[in-house]
C-alpha positions as CSV (number, residue, x, y, z in Angstrom):
1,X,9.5,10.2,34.6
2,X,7.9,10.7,31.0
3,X,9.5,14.3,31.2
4,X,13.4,12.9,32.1
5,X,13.0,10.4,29.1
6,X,12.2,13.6,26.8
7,X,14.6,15.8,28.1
8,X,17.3,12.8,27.7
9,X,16.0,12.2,24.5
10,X,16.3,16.0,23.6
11,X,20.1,16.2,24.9
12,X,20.5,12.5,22.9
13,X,19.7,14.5,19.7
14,X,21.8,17.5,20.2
15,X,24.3,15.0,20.9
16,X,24.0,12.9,17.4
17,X,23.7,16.2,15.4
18,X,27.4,17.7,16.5
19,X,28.9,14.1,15.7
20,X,27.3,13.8,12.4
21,X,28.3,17.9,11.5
22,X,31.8,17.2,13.2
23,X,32.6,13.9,10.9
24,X,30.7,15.6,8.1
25,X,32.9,18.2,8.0
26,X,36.0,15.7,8.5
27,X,34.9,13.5,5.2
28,X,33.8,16.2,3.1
29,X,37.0,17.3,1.4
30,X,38.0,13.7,0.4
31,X,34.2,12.5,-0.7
32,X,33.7,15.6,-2.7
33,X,38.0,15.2,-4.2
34,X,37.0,11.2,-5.5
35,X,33.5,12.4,-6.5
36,X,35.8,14.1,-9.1
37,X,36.9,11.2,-10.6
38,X,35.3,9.8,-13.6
39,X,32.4,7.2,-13.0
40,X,31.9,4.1,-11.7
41,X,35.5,4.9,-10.0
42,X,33.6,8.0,-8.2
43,X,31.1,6.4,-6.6
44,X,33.0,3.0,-5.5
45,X,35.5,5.5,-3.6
46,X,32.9,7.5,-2.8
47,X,30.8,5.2,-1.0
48,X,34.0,3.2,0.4
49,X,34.7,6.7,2.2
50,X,30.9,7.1,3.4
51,X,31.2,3.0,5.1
52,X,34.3,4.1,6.5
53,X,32.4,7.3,8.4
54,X,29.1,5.4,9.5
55,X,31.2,2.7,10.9
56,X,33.2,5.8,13.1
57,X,29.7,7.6,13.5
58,X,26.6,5.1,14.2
59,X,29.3,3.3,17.5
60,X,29.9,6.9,18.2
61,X,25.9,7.7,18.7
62,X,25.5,4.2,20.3
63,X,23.6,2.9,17.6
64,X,25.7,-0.3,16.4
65,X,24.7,-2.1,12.9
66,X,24.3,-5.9,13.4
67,X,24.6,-7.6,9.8
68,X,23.3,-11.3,8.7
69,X,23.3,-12.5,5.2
70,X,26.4,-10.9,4.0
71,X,26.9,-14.3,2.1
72,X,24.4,-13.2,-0.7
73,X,27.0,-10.5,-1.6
74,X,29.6,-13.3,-3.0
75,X,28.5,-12.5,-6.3
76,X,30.1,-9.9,-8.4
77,X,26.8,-9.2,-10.0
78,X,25.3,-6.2,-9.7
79,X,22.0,-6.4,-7.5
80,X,18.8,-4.3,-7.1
81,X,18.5,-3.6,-3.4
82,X,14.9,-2.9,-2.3
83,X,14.7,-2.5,1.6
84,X,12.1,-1.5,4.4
85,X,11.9,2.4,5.1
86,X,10.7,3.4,8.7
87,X,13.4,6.7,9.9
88,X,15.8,8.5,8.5
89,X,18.4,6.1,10.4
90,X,17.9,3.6,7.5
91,X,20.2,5.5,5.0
92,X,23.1,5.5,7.4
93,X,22.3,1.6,8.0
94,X,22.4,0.7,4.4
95,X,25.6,3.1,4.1
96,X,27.2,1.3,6.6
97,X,26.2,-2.4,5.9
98,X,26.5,-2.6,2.4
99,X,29.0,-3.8,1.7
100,X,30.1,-2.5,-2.0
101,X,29.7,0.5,-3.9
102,X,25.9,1.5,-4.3
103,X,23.4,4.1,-5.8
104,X,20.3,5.2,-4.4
105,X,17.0,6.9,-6.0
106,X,16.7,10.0,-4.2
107,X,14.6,13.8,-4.3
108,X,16.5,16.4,-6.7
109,X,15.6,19.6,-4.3
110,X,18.2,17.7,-1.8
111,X,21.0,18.4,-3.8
112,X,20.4,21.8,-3.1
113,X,20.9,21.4,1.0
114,X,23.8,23.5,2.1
115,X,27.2,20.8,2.3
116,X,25.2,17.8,2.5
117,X,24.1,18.6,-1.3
118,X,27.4,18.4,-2.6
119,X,27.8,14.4,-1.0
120,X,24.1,13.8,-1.9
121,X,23.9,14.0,-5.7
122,X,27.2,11.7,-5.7
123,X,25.5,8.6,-4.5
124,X,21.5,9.3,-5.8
125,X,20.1,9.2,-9.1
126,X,18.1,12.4,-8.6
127,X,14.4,12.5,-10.0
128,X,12.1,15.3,-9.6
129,X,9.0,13.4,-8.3
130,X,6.4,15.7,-9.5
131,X,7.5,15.6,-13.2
132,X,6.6,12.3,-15.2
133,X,9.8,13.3,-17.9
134,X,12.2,13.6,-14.5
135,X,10.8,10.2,-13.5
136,X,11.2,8.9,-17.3
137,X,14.8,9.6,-17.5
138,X,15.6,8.0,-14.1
139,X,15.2,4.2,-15.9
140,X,17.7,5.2,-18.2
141,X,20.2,6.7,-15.5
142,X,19.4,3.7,-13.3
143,X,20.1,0.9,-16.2
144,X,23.8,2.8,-16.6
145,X,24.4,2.5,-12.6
146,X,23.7,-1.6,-13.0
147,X,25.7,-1.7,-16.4
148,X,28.8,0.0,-14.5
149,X,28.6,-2.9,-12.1
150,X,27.2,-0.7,-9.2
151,X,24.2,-1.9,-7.1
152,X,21.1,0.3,-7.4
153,X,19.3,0.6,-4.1
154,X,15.4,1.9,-3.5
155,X,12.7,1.9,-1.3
156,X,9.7,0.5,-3.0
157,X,7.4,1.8,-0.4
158,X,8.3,5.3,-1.5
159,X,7.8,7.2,1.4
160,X,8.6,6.3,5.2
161,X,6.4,4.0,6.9
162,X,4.2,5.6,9.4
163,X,1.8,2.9,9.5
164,X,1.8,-0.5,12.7
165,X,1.7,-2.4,9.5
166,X,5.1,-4.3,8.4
167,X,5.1,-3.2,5.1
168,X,3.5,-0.2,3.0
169,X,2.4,-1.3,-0.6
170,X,5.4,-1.2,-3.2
171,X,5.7,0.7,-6.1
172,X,7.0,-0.6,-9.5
173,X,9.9,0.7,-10.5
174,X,12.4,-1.4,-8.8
175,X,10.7,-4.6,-10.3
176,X,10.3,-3.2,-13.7
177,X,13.7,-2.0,-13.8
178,X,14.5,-5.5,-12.6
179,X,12.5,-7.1,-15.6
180,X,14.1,-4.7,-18.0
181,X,17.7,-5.6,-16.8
182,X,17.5,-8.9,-16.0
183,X,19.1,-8.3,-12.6
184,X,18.2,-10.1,-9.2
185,X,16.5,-8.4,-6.5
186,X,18.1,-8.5,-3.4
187,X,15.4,-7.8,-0.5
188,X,16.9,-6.1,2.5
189,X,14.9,-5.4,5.7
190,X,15.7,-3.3,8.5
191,X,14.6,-3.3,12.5
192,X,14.7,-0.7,15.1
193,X,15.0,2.3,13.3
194,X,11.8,3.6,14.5
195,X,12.8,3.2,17.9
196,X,15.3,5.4,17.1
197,X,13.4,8.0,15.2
198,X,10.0,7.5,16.7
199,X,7.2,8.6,14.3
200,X,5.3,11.8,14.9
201,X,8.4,13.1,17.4
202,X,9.9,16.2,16.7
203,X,13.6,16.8,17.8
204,X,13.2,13.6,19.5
205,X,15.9,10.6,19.5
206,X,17.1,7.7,21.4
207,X,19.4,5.2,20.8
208,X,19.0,1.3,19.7
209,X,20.9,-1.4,18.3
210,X,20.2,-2.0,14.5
211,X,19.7,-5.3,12.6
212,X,19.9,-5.5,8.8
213,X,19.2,-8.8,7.0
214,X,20.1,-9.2,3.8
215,X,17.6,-11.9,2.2
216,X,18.4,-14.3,-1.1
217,X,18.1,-12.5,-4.4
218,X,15.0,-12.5,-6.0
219,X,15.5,-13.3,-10.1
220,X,13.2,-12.4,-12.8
221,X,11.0,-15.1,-15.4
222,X,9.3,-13.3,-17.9
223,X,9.5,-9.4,-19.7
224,X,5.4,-9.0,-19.3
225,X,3.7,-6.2,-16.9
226,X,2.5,-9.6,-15.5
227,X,5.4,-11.2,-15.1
228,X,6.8,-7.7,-13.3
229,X,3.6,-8.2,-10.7
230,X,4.3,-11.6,-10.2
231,X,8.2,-10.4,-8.7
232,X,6.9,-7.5,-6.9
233,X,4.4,-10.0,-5.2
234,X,7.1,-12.5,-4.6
235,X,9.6,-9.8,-2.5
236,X,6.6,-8.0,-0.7
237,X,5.7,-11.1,0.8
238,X,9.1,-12.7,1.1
239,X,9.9,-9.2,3.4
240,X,6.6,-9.4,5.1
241,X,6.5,-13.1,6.3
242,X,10.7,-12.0,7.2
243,X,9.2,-9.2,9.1
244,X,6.6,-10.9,11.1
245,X,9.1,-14.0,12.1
246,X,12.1,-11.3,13.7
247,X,9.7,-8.5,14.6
């Protein structure tokens, strides 16, 4: 039966690529008319519009977002996001369940990508990874996105996790940006996106319910590098010990 569940899987695919192009092509014109508009008002339409398609699209591909600790949003402060990364399927969950306007850090060569460009460098602050001065200017440009009352939202493992392990190591520059502004950190974690997006699968999908849980913000004591290690310690293993107990 191996070879039904890979032919379904391969149909499944074909299937969730049409309805993403088809509702792509439906919310272009109006993301790329507000991304027009001067900012923050560009990006809090903007990303109004994108929640409005992935709660039409992810029911469409039977892949419904399930939402707990929506509570830690009351705040009008502006929070740094850091969540889990295992598939591609987390940026539509965190498009979908977030529930106010948000920026993410994301790969300057995607801007170039036919269509999806255009949407892409809306909602990113674009860094060119492989150049220190790109990476440099991204603080900056990130400090601006908080000051405009926008959450700023990153992956501190960097790259997708492939591993069985819960949790790659973190990087910095959520919790130093976090020590320079001042502003909480509020962990998010993710489930079932792998089962979606298997690792190591090519052209290979099924569908799954998602959970998101949004944890309580993190705030940072101190301005020192060891005060910024301290906070990175303190939401790696507040998402770890999360993990472990809903895995």
């Amino acid at each position: 039966m191996k070879w039904l569940k890979n032919l379904l899987a391969r149909l499944y695919t074909v299937y969730a690529l049409i309805v993403f192009i088809c509702t792509m092509l439906i919310m272009l014109l109006p993301m790329w008319l507000v991304s027009l508009l001067p900012s923050p008002r560009n990006i809090r339409y903007f990303m109004a519009l994108g929640r409005g398609w992935m709660h039409v699209y992810m029911p469409l591909i039977f892949c419904p977002v399930r939402r707990k600790g929506m509570e830690h949003f009351k705040s009008k402060e502006p929070y740094i996001i850091v969540c889990n990364h295992n598939s591609m399927m987390d940026i539509p969950t965190v498009t979908y369940a977030i529930p106010a306007a948000n920026k993410s850090l994301g790969k300057k060569e995607m801007e170039k990508t036919p269509i999806f460009g255009i949407m892409y460098k809306v909602g990113t602050v674009l860094v060119d990874r492989t150049d220190p001065e790109s990476r440099k200017r991204s603080i900056p440009e990130m400090k601006k996105v908080l000051q405009e009352g926008v959450h700023m939202l990153l992956y501190p493992e960097g790259t997708r996790n492939k591993t069985d392990q819960p949790l790659k190591s973190f990087y910095d520059g959520a919790f130093t940006l976090a020590i320079e502004t001042g502003k909480p950190i509020l962990p998010a974690v993710i489930f079932n996106t792998r089962k979606i997006l298997p690792p190591g699968k090519v052209f290979y999908a099924l569908p799954h319910a998602i959970d998101i849980h949004f944890l309580p913000p993190i705030y940072p004591n101190g301005s020192t590098q060891a005060d910024m290690e301290s906070l990175k310690e303190r939401v790696f293993k507040t998402m770890w010990e999360h993990i472990e107990q809903n895995w």
